[in-house]
Residue, then its C-alpha position, 0 to 999 in steps of 0.5 A: x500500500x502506497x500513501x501520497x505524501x500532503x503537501x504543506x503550505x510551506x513547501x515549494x510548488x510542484x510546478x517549481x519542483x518539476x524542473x530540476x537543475x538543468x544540465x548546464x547548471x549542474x556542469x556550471x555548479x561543478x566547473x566553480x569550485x575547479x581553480x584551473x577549469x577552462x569554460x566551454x559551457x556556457x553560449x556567453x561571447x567573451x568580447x567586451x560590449x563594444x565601447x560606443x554602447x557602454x558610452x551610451x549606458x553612461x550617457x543615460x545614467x548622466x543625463x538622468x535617463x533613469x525612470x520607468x519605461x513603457x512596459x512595452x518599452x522606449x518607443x525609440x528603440x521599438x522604431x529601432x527594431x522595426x527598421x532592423x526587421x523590415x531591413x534585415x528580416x524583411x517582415x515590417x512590424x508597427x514599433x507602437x503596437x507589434x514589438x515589445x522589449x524584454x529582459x534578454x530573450x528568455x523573458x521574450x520566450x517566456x512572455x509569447x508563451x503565457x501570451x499564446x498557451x493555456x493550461x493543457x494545449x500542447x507545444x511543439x519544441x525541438x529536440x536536441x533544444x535549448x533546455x530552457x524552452x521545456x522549463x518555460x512551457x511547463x511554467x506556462x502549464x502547457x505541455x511541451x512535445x519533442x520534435x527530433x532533429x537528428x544529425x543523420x539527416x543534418x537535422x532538417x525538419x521532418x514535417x511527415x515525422x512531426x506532423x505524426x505528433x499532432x493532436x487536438x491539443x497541439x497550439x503552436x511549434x517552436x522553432x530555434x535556427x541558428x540552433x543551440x545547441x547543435x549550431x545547425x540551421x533551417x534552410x529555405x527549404x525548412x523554413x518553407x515546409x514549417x510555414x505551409x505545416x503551421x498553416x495546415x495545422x493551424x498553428x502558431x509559430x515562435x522563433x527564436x532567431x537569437x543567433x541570426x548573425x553566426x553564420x559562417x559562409x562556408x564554401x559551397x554553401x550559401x546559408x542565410x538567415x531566413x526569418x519565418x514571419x515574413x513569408x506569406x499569411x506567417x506573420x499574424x501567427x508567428x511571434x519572433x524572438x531576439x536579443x542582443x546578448x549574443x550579436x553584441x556581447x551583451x548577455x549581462x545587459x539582459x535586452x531582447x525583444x518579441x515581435x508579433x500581432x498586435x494582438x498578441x503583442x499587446x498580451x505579451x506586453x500585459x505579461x512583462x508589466x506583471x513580470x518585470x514591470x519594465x526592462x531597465x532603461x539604460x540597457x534600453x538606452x544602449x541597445x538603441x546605440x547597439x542597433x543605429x550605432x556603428x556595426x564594426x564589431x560584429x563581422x570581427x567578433x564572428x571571423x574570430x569565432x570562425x576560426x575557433x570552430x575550426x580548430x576545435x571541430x578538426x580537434x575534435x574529428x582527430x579524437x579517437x572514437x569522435x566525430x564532429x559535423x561542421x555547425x553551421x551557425x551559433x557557436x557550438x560544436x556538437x560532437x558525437x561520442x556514441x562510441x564510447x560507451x559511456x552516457x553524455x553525462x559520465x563524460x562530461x563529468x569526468x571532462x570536468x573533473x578529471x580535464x578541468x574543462x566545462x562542457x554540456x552533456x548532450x542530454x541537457x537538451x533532450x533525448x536527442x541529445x544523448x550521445x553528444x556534447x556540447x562545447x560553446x567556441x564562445x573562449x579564446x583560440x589559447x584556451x580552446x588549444x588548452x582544452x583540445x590538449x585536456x579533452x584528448x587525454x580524457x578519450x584516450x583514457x575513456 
């Protein structure tokens, strides 16, 4: 006979419980108390934010430009990301009622989530995928169903496999391209087949287009980011998410965005005044420099990040019992280690503790992800080199 435990008014809430310490915490937890680890865990750049935006932080702090915004945010810096989107994504959103400012992309997640699910409607979420989106959709009391992507087939979409997951619950697919953590993309043709399976099926589409710039032109290749809203009858249903942690090396600044309908917007806005309230105003202030103001930093920052990804994917591919694909895009490699017979998590525990090195286990990101690590290029070509050298005597060993 088995007796179910009470719940006391003090303890934590279930829904809060359910969702454990991710992953890339645990690692992050683990690779704090090494004095010598070398960081591949976390998708943070390590370039500084670039002076003219940390000038125009300092410029608003001086000039009193401290109060509360819009919770919708500054109407300046919404004109700002509308003539990014309609020049760069070609999809045009009205800046005073189809785009909201958010505290980093996380909290632009979290918001279209609320603004879009009802308790018991089901999401579509990739797998391998950021570990992040399962957390937030069961915080939004949806539920979120795994969609495979899988390196045989270069994790293309499926649409015949994912329509197969479809149910009377089914409200939306979240898609994420560039990927984390597989650093793969949507081509046009994806791209294409997710846009006529949304609209066959009635659903709403949240993209997540954080690392838009990290492409990396490959020879024989043409890849470019293609932003799902602005092919046809997709915008009123898709809700896009960025940022500007990651294409300026602003990740502590915490600035993002979500452009949608302005119905949806307006709920997400609603969201973020019962959330945040605001976003700070001075990051405010400084992704509008990071937008109108000089883009220079961009190109050296992602030329730099080429050439960490190709030091550490031919590393890698020379490993004993290790093959890497080429990402192409974001900045992680994913190499597989299904050949040493040992889980995603063993491995990259005894990386960190025996290596003194910090990546992820494969299966942070989901089922898909078993057999896998990942290891962000976002460190410098000296401690990558450092890394290859640690990480090798572990395969060796394994």
């Amino acid at each position: 006979m088995t007796f179910q435990v009470e719940k006391r008014a003090m303890d934590p809430s279930r829904r809060s419980e359910s969702l454990g310490l991710s992953g890339i915490r645990e690692i992050f937890e683990k690779a704090q108390r090494i004095k010598d680890v070398i960081r591949l865990e976390f998708g943070e750049p390590d370039f500084d934010t670039p002076d003219n935006i940390k000038q125009a932080a300092i410029r608003a702090i001086s000039q009193g430009k401290t109060k509360y915004t819009s919770s919708s945010g500054l109407p300046e810096l919404r004109v700002a990301i509308s003539s990014k989107l309609e020049s760069e994504n070609g999809v045009r959103y009205e800046p005073s009622n189809e785009i909201v400012v958010g505290a980093g992309a996380t909290s632009a997640i979290f918001a279209a989530l609320f603004s879009t699910l009802d308790n018991g409607d089901e999401i579509l979420v990739p797998n391998p995928g950021w570990a992040t989106y399962v957390h937030a959709v069961k915080l939004s009391g949806a539920s979120p169903v795994p969609y495979s992507l899988r390196e045989e087939n270069e994790y293309r979409f499926v649409k015949k496999e994912v329509q197969d997951l479809v149910t009377s619950r089914t409200k939306a697919i979240l898609i994420n391209s560039p990927s984390n953590p597989i650093g793969s993309i949507f081509d046009e043709k994806d791209i294409k087949n997710i846009a006529d399976f949304a609209i066959e099926n009635d659903l709403f589409v949240l993209s997540d287009e954080v690392y838009e710039k990290f492409l990396y032109e490959d020879a024989g290749r043409n890849d470019r980011h293609i932003s799902i809203a602005s092919l046809p009858e997709m915008k009123d249903r898709t809700v896009t998410i960025n940022a500007f942690s990651k294409t300026y090396a602003m990740t502590g600044w915490r600035i993002g965005y979500a452009a949608a309908s302005k119905e949806i917007a307006g709920s997400i806005s609603k969201v973020n005044a019962a959330a945040n309230s605001c976003v700070s105003t001075i990051a405010q202030y400084a992704a509008i420099e990071a937008l109108t103001g000089s883009q220079d930093s961009v190109p050296r920052m992602i030329e730099a990040f080429k050439k960490r990804r190709e030091l550490l994917v031919r590393s890698l591919n020379e490993m004993d019992g290790v093959t890497c694909a080429m990402p192409r895009g974001a900045f992680y490699a994913f190499p597989n280690i299904r050949q040493k017979k040992v889980t995603s998590k063993e491995l990259a525990m005894r990386i960190v503790e025996e290596g003194h090195v910090a990546v992820v286990p494969g299966s942070a990101f989901g089922s898909e992800g078993e057999g896998y690590i990942r290891m962000a290029y976002a460190n410098s070509l000296e401690n990558i080199e450092k890394a290859i050298d640690r990480i090798s005597e572990i395969m060796r060993a394994v």
